[in-house]
BATI-601083 format. One record per residue (C-alpha): residue number from 1; residue in three letters; chain; x negated, z, y. Coordinates in steps of 0.001 Angstrom, whole numbers. Layout:
<site NUM, ALA, A, <X, Z, Y>>,
...
This chain:
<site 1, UNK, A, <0, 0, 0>>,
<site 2, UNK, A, <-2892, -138, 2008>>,
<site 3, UNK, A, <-2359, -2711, 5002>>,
<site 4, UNK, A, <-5559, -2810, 7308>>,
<site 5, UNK, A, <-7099, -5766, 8584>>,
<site 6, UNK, A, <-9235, -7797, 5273>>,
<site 7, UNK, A, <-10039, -9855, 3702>>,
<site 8, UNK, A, <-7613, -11103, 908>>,
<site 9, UNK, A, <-8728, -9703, -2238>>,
<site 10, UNK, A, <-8491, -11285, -5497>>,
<site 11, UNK, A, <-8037, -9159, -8685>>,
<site 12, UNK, A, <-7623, -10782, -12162>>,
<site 13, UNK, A, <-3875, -10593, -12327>>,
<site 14, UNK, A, <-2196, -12234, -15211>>,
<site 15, UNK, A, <-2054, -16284, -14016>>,
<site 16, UNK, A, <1543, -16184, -15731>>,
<site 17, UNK, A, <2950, -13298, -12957>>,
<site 18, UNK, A, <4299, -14785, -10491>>,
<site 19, UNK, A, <6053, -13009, -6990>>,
<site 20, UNK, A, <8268, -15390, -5595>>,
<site 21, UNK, A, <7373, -15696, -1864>>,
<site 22, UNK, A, <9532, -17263, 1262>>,
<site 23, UNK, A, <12685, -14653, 277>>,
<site 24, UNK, A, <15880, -14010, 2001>>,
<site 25, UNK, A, <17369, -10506, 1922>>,
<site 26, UNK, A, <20171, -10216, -58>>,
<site 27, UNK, A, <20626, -9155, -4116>>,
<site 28, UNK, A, <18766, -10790, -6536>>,
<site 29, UNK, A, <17805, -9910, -10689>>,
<site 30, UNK, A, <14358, -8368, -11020>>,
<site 31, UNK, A, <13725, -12119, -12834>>,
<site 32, UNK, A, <14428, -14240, -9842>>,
<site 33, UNK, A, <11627, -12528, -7796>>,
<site 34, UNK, A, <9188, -10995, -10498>>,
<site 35, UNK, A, <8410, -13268, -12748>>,
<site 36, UNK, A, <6419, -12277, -16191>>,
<site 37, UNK, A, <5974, -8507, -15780>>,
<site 38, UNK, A, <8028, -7802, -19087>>,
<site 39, UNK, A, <5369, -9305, -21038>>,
<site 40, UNK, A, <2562, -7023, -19725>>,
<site 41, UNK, A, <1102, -4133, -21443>>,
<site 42, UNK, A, <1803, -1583, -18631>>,
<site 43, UNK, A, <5582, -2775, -18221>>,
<site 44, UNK, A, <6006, -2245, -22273>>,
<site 45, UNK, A, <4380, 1169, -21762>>,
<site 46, UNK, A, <6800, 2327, -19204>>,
<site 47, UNK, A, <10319, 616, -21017>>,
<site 48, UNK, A, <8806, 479, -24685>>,
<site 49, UNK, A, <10908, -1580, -26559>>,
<site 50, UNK, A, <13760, -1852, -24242>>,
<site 51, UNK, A, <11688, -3807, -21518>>,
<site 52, UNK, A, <13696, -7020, -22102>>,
<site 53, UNK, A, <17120, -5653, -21514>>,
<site 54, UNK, A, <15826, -3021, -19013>>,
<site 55, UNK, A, <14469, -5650, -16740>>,
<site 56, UNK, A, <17843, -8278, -17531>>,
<site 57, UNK, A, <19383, -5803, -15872>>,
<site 58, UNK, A, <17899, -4479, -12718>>,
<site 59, UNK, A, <18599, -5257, -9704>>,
<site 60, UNK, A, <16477, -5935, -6558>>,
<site 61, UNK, A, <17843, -5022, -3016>>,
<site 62, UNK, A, <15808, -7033, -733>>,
<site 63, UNK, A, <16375, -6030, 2850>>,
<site 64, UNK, A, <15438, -7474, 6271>>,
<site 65, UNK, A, <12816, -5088, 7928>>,
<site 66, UNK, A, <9649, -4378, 7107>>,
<site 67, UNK, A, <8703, -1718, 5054>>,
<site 68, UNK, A, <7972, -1113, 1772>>,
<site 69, UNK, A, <9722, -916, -1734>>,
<site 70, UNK, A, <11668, 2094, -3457>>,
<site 71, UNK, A, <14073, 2621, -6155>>,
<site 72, UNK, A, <17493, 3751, -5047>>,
<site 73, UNK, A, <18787, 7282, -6074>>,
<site 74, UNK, A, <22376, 5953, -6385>>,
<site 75, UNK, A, <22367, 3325, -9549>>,
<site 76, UNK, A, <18515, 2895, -9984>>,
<site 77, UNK, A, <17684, -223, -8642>>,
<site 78, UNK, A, <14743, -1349, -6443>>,
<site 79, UNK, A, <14852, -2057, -2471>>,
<site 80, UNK, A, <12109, -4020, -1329>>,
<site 81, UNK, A, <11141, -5241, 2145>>,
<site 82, UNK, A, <11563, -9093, 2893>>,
<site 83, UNK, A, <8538, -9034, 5333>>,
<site 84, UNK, A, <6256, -7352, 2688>>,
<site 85, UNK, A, <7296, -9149, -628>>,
<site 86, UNK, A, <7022, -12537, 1496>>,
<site 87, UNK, A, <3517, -11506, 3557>>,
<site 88, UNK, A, <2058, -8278, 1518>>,
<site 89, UNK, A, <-1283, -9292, -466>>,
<site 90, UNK, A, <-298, -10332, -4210>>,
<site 91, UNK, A, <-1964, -7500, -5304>>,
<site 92, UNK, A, <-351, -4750, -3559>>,
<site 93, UNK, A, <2736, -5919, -4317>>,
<site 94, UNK, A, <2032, -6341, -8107>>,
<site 95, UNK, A, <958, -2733, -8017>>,
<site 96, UNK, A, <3652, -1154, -5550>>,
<site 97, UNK, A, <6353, -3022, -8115>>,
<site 98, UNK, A, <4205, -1581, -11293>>,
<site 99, UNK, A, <4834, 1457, -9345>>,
<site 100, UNK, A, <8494, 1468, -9099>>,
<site 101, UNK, A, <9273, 263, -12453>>,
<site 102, UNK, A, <8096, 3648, -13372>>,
<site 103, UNK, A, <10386, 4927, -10622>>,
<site 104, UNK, A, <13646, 2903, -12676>>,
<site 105, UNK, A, <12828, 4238, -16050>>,
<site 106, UNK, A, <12374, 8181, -14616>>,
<site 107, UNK, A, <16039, 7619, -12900>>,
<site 108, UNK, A, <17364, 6305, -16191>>,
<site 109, UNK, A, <16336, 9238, -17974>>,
<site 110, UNK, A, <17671, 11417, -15455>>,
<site 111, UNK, A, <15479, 12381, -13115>>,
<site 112, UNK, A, <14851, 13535, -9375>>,
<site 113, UNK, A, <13132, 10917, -7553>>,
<site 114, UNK, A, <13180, 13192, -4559>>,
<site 115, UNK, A, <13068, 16535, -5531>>,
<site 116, UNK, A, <12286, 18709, -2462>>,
<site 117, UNK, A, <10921, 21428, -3966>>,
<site 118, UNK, A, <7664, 19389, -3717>>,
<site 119, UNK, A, <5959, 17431, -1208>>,
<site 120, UNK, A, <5496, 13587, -1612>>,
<site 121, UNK, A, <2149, 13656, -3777>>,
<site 122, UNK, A, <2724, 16648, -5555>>,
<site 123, UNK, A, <6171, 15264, -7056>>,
<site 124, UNK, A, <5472, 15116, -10826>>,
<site 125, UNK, A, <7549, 11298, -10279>>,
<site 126, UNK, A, <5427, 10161, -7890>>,
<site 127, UNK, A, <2620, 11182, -9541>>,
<site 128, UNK, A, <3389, 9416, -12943>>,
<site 129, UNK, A, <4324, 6436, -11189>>,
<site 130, UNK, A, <988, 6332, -9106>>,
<site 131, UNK, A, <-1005, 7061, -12007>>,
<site 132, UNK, A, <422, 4232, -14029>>,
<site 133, UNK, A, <-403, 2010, -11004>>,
<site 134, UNK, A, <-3619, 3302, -10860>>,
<site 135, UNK, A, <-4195, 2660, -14573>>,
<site 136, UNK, A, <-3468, -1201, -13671>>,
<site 137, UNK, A, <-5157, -1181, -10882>>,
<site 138, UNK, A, <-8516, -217, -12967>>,
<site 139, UNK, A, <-7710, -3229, -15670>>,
<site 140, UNK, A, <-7076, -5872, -12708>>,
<site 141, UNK, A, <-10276, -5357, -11459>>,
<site 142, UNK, A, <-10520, -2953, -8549>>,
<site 143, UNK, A, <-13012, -146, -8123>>,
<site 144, UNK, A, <-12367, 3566, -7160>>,
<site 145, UNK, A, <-13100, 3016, -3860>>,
<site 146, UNK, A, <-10173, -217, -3871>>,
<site 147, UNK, A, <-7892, 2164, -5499>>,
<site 148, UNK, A, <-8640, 5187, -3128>>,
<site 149, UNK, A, <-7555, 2663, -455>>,
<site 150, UNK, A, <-4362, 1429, -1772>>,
<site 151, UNK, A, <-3291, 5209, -2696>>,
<site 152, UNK, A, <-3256, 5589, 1284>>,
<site 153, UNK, A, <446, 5485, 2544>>,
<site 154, UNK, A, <958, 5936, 5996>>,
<site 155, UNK, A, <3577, 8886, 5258>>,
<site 156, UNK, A, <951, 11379, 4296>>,
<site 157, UNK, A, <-1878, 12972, 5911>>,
<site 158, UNK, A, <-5689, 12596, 4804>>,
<site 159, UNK, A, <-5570, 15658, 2892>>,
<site 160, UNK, A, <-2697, 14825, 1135>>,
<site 161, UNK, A, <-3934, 11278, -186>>,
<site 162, UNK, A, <-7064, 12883, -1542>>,
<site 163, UNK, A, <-4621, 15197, -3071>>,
<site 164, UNK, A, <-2761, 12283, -4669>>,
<site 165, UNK, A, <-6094, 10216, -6034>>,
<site 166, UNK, A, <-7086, 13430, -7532>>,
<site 167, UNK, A, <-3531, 14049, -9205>>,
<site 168, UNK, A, <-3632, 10351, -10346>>,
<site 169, UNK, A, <-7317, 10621, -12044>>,
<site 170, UNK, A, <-8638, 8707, -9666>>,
<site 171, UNK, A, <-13017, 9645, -9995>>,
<site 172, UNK, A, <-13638, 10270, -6276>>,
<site 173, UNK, A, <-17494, 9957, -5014>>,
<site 174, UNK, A, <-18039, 11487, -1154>>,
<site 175, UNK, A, <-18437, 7682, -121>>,
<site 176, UNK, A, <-15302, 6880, -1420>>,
<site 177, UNK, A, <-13167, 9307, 139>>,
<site 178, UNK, A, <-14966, 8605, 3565>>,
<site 179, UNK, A, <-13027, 7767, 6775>>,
């Protein structure tokens, strides 16, 4: 989710994924925009083997402001931002939508997205869901460092995003937690 100024990076994503770019807001299946993810190993992990009919039947929400994505706490399915799905880097997107998938399944089972009793990166959700981004983050390609960076969310303080790589298993050097 990290969104300075870079250089595009290129991670070795699967060449059959495919993020359908140049979309309107409005509803669409998880199928018209994400294209593949059911037959990577990460997706099976989260919906084992109900991947195909878990993904047949989710729903994507795109809306028109920018933003970022999220799964909604009323019937489970993902809102994602038209300016960040059509302009975010290929990467972040794969990984924020890695991310959320793990987000569906946890609301399917039953539960609380957005428990209060906990801040943001100490949620046990969010934490399971950023680990199993960070996980495929790691077999794409990207170093700690890449990782720390896309951990960084501008809805929680420095402290807190060390907090969160830590939480995740992320292997933090003093360079890589620099500012």
């Amino acid at each position: 989710m990290k969104k300075k100024e870079q250089e595009p990076k290129s991670f070795k994503i699967d060449p059959s994924i495919k993020i359908k770019k140049n979309v309107s807001s409005g509803s669409y299946s998880f199928g018209e925009i994400f294209v593949g993810f059911g037959a990577l190993k990460a997706v099976r992990g989260i919906f084992g083997k109900d991947v195909v009919e878990q993904l047949d039947r989710l729903l994507v929400e795109v809306f028109p402001k920018e933003g970022f994505m999220g799964v909604s706490d009323e019937d489970g399915h993902i809102f994602a931002s038209q300016q960040y799905i059509n302009k975010g880097e290929a990467w972040s997107v794969y990984l924020d939508i890695i991310h959320e998938l793990v987000h569906v399944r946890q609301f399917h089972e039953g539960k609380n997205l957005f428990d209060s009793k906990f801040s943001y990166v100490d949620r046990p959700t969010e934490i399971e869901a950023y680990t199993v981004a960070v996980e495929e983050a790691r077999r794409i390609g990207m170093n700690e460092e890449e990782i720390f960076e896309y951990l960084e969310v501008p809805w929680v303080t420095d402290e807190e995003h060390r907090r969160l790589a830590k939480s995740t298993g992320l292997r933090l050097t003093e360079k890589s937690i620099e500012k």
